[in-house]
PQR file of N, CA, C, O and H, with PARSE charges and radii, in Angstrom:
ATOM      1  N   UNK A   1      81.236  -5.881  25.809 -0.4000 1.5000
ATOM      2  CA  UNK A   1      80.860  -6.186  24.439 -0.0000 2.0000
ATOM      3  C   UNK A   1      80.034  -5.049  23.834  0.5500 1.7000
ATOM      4  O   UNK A   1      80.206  -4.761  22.649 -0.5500 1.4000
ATOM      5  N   UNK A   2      79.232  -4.453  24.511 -0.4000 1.5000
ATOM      6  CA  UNK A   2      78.734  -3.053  24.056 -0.0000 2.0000
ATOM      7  C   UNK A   2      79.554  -2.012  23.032  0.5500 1.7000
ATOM      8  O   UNK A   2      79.215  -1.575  21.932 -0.5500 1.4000
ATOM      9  H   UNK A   2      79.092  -4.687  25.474  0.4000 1.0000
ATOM     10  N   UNK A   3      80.521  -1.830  23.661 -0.4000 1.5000
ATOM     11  CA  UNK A   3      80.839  -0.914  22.790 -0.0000 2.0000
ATOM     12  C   UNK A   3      81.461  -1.636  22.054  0.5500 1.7000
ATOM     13  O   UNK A   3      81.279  -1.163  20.932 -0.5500 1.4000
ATOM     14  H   UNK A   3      80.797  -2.184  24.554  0.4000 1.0000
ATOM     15  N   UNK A   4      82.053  -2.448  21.979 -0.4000 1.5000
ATOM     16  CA  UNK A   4      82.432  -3.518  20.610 -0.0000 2.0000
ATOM     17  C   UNK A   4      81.168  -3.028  19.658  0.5500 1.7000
ATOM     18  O   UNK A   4      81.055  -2.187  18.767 -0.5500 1.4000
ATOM     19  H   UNK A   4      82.201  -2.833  22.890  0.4000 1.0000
ATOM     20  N   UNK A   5      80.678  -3.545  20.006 -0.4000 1.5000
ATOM     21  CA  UNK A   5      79.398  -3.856  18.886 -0.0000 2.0000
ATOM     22  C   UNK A   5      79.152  -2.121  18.532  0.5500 1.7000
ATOM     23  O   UNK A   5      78.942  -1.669  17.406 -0.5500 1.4000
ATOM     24  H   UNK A   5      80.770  -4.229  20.730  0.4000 1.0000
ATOM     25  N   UNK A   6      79.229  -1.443  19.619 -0.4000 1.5000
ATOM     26  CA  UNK A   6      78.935  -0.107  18.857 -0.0000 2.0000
ATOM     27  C   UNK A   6      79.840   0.333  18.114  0.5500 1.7000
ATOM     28  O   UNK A   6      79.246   0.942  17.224 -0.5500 1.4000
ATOM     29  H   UNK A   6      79.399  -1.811  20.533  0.4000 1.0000
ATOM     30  N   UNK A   7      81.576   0.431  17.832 -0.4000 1.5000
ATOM     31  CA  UNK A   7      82.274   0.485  17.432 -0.0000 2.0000
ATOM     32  C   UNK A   7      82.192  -0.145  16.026  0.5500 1.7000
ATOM     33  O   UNK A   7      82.265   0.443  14.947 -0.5500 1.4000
ATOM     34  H   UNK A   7      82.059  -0.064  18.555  0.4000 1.0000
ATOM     35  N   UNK A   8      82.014  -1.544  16.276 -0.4000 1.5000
ATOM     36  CA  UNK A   8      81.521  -1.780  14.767 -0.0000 2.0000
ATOM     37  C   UNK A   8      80.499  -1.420  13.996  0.5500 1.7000
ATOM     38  O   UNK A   8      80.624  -1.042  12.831 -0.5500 1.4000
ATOM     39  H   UNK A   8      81.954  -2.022  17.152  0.4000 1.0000
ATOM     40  N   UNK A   9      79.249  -1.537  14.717 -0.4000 1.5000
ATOM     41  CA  UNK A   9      78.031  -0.335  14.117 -0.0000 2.0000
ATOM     42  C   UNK A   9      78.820   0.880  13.626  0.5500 1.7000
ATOM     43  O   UNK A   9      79.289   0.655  12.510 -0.5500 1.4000
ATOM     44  H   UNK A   9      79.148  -1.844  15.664  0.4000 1.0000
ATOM     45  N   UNK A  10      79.136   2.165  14.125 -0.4000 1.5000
ATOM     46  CA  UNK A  10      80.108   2.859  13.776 -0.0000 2.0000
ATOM     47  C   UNK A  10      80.546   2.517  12.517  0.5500 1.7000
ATOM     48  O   UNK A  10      79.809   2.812  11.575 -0.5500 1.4000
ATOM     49  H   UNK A  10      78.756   2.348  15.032  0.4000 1.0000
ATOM     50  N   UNK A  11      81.639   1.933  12.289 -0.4000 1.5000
ATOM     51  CA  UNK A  11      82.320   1.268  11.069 -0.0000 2.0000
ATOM     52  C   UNK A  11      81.611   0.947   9.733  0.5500 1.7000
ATOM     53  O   UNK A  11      81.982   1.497   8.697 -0.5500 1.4000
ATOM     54  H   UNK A  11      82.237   1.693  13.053  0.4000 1.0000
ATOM     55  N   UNK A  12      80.469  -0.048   9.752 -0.4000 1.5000
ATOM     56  CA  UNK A  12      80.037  -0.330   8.687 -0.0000 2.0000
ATOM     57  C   UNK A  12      79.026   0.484   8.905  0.5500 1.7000
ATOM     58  O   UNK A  12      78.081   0.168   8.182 -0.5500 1.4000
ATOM     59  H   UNK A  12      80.167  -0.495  10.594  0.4000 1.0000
ATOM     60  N   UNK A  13      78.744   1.614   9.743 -0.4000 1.5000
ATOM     61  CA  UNK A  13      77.627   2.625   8.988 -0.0000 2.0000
ATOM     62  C   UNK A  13      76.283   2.086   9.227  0.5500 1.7000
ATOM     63  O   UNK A  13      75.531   2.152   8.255 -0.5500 1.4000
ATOM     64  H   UNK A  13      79.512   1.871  10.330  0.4000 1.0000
ATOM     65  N   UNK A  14      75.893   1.656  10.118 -0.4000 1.5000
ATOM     66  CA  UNK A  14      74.504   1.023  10.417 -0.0000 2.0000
ATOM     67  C   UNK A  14      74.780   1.466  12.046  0.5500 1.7000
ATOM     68  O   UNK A  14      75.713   1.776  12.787 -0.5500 1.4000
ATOM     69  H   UNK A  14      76.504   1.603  10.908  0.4000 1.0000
ATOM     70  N   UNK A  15      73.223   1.264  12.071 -0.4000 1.5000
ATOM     71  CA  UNK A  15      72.133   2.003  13.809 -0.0000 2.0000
ATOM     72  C   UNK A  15      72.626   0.998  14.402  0.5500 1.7000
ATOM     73  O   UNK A  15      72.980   1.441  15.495 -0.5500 1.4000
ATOM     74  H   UNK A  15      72.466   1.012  11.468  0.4000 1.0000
ATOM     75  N   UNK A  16      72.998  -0.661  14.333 -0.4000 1.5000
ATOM     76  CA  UNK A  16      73.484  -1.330  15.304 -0.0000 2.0000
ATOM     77  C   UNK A  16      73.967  -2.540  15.018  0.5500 1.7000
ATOM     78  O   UNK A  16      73.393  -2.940  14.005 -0.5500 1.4000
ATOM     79  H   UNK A  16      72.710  -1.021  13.445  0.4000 1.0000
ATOM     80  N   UNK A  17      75.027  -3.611  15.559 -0.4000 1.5000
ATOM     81  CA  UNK A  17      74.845  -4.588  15.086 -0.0000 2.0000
ATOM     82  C   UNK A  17      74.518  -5.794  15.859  0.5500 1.7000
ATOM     83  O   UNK A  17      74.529  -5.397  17.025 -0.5500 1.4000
ATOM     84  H   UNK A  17      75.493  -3.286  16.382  0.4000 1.0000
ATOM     85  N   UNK A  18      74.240  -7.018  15.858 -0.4000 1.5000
ATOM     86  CA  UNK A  18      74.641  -7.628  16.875 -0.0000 2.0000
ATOM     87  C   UNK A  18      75.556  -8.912  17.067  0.5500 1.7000
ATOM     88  O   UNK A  18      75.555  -9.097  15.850 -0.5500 1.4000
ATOM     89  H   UNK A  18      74.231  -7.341  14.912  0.4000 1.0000
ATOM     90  N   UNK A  19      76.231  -9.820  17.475 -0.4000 1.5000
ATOM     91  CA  UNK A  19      76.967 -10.968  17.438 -0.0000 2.0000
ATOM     92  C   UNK A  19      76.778 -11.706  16.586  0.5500 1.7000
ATOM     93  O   UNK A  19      77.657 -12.457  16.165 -0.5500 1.4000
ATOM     94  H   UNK A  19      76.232  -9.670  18.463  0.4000 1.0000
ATOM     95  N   UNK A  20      75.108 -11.651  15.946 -0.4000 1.5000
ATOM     96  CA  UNK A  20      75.631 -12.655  14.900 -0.0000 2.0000
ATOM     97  C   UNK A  20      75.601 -12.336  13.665  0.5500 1.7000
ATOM     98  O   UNK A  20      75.475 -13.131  12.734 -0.5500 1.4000
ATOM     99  H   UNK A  20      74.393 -11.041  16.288  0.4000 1.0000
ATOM    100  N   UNK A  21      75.752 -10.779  13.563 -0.4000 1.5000
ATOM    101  CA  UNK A  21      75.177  -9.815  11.887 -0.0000 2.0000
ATOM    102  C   UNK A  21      76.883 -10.388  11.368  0.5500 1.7000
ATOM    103  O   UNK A  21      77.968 -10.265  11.938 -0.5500 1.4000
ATOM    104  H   UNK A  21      75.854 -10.134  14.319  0.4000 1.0000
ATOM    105  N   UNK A  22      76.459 -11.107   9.905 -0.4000 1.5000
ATOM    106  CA  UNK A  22      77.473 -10.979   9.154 -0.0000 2.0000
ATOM    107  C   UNK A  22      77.899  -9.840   8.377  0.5500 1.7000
ATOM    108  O   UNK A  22      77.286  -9.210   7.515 -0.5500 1.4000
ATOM    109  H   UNK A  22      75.578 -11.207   9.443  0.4000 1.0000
ATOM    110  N   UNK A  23      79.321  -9.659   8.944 -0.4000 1.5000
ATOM    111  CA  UNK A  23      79.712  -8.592   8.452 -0.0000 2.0000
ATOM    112  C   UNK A  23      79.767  -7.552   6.986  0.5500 1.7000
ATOM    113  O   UNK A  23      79.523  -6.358   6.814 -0.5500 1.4000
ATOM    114  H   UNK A  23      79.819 -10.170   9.644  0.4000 1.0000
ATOM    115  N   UNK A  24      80.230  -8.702   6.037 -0.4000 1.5000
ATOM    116  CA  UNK A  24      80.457  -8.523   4.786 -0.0000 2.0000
ATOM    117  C   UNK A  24      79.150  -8.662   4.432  0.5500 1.7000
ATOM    118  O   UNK A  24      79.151  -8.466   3.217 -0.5500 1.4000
ATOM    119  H   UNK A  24      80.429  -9.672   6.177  0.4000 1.0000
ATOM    120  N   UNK A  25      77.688  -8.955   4.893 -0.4000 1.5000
ATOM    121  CA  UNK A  25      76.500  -9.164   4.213 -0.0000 2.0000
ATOM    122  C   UNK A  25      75.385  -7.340   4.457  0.5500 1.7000
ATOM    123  O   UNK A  25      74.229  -7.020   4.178 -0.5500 1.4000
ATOM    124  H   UNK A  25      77.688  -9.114   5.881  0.4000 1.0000
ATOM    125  N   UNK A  26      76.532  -6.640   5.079 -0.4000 1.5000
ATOM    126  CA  UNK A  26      76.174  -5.597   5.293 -0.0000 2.0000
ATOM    127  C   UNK A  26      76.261  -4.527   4.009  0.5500 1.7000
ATOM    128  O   UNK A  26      77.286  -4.079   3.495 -0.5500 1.4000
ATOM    129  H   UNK A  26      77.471  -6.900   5.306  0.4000 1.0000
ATOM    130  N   UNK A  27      74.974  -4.278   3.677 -0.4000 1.5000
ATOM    131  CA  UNK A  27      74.516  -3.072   2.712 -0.0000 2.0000
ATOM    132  C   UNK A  27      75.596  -2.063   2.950  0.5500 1.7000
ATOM    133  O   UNK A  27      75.827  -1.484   4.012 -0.5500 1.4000
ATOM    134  H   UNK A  27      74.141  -4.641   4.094  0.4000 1.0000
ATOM    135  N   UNK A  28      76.289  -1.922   1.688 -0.4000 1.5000
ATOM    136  CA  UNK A  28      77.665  -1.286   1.242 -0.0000 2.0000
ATOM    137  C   UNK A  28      79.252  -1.533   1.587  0.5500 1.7000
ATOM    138  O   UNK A  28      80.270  -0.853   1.462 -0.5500 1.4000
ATOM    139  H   UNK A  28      76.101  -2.392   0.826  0.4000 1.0000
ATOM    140  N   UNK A  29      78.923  -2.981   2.135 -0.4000 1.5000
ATOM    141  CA  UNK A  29      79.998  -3.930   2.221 -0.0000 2.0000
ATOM    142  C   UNK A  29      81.321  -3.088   1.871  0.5500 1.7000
ATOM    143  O   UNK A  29      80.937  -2.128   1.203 -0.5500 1.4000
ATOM    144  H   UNK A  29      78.096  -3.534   2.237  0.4000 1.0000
ATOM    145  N   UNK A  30      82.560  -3.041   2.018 -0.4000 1.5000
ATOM    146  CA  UNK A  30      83.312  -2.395   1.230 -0.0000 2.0000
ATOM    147  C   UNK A  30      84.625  -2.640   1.813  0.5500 1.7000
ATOM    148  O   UNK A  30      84.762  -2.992   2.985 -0.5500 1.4000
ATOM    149  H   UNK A  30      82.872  -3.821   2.561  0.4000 1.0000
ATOM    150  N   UNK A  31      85.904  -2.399   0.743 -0.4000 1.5000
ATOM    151  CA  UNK A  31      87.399  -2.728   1.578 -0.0000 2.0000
ATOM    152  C   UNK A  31      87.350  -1.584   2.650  0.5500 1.7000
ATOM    153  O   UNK A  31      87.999  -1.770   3.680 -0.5500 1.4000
ATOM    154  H   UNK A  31      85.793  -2.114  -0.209  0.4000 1.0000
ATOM    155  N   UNK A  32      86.710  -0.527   2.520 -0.4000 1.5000
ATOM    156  CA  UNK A  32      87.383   0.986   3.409 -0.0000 2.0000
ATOM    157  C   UNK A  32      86.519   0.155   4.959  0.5500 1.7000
ATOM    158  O   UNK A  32      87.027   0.310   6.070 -0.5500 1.4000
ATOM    159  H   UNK A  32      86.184  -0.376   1.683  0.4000 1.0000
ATOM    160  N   UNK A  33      85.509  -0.496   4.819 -0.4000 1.5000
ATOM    161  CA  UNK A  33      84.874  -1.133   6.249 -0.0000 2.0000
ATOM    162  C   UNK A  33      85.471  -2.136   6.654  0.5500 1.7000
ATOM    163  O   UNK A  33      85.582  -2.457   7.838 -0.5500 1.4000
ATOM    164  H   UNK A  33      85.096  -0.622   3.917  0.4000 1.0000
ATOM    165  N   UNK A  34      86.008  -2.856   5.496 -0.4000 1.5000
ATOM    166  CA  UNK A  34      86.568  -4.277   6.199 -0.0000 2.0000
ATOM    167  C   UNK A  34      88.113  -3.706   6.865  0.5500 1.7000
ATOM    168  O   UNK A  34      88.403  -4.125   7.986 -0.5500 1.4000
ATOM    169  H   UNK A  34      85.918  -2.596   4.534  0.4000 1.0000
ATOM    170  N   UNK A  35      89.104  -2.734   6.145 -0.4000 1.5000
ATOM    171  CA  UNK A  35      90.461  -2.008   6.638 -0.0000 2.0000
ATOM    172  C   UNK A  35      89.823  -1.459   8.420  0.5500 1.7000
ATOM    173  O   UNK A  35      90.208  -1.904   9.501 -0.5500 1.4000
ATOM    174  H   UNK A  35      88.868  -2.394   5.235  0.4000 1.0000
ATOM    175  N   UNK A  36      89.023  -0.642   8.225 -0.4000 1.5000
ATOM    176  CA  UNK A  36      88.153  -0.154   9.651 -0.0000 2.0000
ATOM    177  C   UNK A  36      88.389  -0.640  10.443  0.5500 1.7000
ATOM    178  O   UNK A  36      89.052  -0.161  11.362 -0.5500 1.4000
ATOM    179  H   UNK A  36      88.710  -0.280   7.347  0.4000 1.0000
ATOM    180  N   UNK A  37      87.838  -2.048  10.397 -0.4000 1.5000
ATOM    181  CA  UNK A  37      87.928  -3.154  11.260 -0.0000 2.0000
ATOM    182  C   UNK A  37      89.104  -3.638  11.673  0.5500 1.7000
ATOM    183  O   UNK A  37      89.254  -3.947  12.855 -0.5500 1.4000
ATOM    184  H   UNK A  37      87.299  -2.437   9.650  0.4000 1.0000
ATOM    185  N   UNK A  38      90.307  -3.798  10.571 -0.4000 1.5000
ATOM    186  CA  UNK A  38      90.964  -4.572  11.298 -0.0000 2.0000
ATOM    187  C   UNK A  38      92.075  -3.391  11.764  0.5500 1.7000
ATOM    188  O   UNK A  38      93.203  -3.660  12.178 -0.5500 1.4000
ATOM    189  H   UNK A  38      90.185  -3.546   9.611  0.4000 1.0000
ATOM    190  N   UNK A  39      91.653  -2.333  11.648 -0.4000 1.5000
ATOM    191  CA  UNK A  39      92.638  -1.384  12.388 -0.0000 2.0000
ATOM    192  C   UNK A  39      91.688  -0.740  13.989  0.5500 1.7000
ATOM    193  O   UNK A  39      92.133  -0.079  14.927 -0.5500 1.4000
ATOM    194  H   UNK A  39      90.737  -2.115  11.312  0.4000 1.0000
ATOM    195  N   UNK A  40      90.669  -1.129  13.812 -0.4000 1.5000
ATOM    196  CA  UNK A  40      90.057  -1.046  15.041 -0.0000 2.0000
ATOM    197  C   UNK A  40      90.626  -2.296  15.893  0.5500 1.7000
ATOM    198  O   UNK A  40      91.041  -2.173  17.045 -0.5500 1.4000
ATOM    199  H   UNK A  40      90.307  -1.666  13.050  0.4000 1.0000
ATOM    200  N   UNK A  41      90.595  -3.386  15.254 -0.4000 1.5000
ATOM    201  CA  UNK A  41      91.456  -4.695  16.050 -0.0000 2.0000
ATOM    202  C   UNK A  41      92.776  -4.483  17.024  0.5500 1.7000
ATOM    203  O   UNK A  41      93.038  -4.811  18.181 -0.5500 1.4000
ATOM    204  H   UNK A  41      90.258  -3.486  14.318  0.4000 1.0000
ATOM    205  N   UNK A  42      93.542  -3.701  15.876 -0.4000 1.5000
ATOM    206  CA  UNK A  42      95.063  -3.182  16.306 -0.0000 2.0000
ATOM    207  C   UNK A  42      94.402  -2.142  17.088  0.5500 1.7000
ATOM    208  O   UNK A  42      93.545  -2.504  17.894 -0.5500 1.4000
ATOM    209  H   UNK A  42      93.328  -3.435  14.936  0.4000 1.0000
ATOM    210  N   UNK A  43      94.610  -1.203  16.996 -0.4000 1.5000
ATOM    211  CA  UNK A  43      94.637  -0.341  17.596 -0.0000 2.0000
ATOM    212  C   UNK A  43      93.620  -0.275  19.215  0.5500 1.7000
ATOM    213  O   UNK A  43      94.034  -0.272  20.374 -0.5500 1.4000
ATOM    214  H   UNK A  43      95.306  -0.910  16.341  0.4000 1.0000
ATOM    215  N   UNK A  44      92.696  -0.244  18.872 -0.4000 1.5000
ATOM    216  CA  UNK A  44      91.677  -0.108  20.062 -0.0000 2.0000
ATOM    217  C   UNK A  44      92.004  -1.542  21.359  0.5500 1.7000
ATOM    218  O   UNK A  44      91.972  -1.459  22.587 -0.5500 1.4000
ATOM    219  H   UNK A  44      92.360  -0.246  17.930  0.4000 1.0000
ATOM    220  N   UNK A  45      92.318  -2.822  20.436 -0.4000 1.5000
ATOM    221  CA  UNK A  45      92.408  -3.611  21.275 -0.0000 2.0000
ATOM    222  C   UNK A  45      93.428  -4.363  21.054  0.5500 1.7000
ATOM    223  O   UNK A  45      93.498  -5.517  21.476 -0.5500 1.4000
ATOM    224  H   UNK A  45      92.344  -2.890  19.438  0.4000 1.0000
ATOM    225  N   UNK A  46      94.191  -3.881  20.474 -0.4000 1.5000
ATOM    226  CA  UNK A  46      95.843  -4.570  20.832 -0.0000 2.0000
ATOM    227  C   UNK A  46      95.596  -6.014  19.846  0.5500 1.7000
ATOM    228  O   UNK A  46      96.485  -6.863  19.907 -0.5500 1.4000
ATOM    229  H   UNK A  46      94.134  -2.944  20.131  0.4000 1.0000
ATOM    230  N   UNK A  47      94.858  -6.176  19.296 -0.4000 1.5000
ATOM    231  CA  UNK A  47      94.991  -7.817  18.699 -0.0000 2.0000
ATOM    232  C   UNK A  47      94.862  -8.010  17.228  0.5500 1.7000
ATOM    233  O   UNK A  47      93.820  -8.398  16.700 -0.5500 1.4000
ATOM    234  H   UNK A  47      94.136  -5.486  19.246  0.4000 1.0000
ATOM    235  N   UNK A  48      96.185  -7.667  16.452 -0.4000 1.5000
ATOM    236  CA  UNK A  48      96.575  -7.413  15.351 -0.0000 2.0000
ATOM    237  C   UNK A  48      95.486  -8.820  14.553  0.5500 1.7000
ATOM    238  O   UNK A  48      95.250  -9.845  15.192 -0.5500 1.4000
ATOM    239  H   UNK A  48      97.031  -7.352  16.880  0.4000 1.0000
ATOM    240  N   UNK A  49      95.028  -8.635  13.336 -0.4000 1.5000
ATOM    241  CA  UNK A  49      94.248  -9.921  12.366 -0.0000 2.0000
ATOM    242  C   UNK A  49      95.511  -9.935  11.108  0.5500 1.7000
ATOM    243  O   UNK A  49      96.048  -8.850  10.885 -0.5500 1.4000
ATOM    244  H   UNK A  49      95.220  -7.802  12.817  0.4000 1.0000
ATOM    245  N   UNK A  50      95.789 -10.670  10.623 -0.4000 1.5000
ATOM    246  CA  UNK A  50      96.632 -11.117   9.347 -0.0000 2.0000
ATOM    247  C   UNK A  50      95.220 -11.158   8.610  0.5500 1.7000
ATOM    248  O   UNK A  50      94.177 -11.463   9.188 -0.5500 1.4000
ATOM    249  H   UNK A  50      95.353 -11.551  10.805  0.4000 1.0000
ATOM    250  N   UNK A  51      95.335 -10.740   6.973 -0.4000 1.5000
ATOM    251  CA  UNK A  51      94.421 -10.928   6.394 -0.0000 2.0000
ATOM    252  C   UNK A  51      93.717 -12.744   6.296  0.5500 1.7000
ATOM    253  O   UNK A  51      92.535 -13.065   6.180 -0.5500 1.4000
ATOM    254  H   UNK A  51      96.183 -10.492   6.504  0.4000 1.0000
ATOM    255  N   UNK A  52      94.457 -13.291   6.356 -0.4000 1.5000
ATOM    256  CA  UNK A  52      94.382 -14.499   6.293 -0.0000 2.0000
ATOM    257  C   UNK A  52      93.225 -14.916   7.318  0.5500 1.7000
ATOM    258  O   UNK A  52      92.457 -15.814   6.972 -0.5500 1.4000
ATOM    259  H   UNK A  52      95.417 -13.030   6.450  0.4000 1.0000
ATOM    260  N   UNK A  53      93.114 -14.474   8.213 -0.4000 1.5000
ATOM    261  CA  UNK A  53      92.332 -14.689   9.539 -0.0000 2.0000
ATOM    262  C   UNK A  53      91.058 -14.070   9.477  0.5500 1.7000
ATOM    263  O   UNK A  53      89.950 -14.525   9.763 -0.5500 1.4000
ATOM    264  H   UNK A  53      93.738 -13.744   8.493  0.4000 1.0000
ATOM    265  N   UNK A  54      91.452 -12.795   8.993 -0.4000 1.5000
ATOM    266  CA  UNK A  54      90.365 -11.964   9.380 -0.0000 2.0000
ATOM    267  C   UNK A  54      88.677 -12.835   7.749  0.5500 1.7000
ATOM    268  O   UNK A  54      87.449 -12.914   7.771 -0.5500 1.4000
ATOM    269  H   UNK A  54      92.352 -12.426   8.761  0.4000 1.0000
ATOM    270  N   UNK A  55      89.549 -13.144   6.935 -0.4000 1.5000
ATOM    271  CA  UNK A  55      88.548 -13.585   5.813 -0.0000 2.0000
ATOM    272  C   UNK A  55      87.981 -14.776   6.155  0.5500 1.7000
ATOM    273  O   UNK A  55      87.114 -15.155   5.368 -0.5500 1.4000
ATOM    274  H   UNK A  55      90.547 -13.080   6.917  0.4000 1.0000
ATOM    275  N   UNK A  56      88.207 -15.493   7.100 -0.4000 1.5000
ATOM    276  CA  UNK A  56      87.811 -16.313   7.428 -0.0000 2.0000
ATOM    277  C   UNK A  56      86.932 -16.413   8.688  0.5500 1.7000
ATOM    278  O   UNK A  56      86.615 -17.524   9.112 -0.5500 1.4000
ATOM    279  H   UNK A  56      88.912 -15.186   7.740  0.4000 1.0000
ATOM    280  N   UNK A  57      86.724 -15.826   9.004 -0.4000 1.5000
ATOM    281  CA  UNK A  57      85.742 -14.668  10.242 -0.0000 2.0000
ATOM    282  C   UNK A  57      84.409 -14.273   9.467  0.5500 1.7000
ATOM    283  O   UNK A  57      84.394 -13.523   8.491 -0.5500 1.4000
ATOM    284  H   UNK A  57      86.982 -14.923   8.659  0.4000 1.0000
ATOM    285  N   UNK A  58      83.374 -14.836   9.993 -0.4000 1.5000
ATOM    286  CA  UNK A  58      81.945 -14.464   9.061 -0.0000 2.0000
ATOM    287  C   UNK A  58      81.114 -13.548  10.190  0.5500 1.7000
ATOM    288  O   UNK A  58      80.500 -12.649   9.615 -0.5500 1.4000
ATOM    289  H   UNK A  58      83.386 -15.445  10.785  0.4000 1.0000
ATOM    290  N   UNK A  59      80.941 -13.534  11.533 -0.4000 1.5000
ATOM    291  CA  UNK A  59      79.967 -13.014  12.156 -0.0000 2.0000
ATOM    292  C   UNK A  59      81.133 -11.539  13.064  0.5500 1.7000
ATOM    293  O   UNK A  59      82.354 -11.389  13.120 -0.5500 1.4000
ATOM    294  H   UNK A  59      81.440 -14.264  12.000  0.4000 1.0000
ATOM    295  N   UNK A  60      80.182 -10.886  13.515 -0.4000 1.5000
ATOM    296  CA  UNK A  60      80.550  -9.798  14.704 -0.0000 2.0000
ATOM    297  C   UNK A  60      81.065 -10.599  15.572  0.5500 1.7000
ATOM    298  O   UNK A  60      82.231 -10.291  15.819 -0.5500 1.4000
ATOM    299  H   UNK A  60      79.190 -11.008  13.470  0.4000 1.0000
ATOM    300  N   UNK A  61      80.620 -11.667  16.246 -0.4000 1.5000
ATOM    301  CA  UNK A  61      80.644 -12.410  17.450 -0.0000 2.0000
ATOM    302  C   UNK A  61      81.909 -13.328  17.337  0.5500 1.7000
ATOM    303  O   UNK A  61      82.271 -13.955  18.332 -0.5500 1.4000
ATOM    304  H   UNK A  61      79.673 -11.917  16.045  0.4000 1.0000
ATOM    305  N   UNK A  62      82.676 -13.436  16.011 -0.4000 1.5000
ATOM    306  CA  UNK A  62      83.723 -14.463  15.989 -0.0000 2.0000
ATOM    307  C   UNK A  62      84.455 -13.006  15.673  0.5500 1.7000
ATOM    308  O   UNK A  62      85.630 -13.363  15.601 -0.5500 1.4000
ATOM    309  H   UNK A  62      82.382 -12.926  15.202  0.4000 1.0000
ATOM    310  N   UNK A  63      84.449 -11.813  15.482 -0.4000 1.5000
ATOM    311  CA  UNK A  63      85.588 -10.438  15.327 -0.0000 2.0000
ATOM    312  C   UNK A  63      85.463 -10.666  17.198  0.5500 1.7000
ATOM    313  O   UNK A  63      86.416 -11.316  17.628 -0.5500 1.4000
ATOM    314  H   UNK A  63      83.494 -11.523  15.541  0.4000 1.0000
ATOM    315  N   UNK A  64      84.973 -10.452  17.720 -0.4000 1.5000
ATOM    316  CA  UNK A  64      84.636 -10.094  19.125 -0.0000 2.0000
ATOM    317  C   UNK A  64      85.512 -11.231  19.633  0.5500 1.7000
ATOM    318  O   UNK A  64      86.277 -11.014  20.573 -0.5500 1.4000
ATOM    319  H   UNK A  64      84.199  -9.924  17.370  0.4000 1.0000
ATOM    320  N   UNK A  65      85.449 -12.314  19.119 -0.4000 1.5000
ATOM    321  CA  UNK A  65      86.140 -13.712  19.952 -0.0000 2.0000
ATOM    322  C   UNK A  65      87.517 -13.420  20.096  0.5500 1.7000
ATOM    323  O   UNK A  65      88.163 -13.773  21.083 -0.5500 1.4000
ATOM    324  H   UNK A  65      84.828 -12.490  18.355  0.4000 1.0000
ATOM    325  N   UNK A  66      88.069 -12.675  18.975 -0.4000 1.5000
ATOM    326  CA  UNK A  66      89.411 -12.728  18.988 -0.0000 2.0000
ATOM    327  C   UNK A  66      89.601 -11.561  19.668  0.5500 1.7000
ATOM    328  O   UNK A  66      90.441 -10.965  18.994 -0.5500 1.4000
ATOM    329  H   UNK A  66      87.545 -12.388  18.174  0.4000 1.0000
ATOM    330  N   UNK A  67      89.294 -10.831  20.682 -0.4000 1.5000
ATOM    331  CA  UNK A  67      89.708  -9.620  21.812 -0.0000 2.0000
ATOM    332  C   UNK A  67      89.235 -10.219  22.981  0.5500 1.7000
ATOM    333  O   UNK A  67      89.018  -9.456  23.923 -0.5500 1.4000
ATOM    334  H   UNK A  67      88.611 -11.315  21.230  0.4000 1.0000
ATOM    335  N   UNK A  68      89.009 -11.497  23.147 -0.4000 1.5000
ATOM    336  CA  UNK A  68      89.137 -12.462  24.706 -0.0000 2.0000
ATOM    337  C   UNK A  68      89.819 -13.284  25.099  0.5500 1.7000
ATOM    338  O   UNK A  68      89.717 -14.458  24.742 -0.5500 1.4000
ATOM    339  H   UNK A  68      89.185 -12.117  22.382  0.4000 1.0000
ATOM    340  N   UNK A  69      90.631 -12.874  25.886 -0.4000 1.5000
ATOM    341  CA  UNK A  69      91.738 -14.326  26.346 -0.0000 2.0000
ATOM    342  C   UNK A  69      91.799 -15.362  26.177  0.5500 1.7000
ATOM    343  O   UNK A  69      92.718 -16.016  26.671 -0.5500 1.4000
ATOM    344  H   UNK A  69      90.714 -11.921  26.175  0.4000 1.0000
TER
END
């Protein structure tokens, strides 16, 4: 989960985050961070989000849920 979380730190541009930082409540919120994300989903961990899914996802810790079996 470490580098999860650093990966997303990374992304939205902040020193760190943790499981339960809401995402979108992050100072400079933006589509180019929320796209970030869900191509960090695909790519890094194989687990494609439909927009549909991903907006309905409020914390780090429920992005994180969906890259565990």
């Amino acid at each position: 989960m470490e580098l999860f979380l650093k990966r997303v730190a990374d992304i939205l541009d902040v020193p760190q985050v943790e499981p339960g930082t809401r995402f979108r409540e992050t100072e400079g919120w933006c589509s180019l961070m929320a796209f970030g994300l869900l191509v960090m989903m695909e790519n890094d961990y194989k687990r494609p989000l439909a927009i549909e899914e991903f907006m309905r996802l409020e914390t780090v810790g429920e992005l994180f849920s969906r890259i565990s079996p």
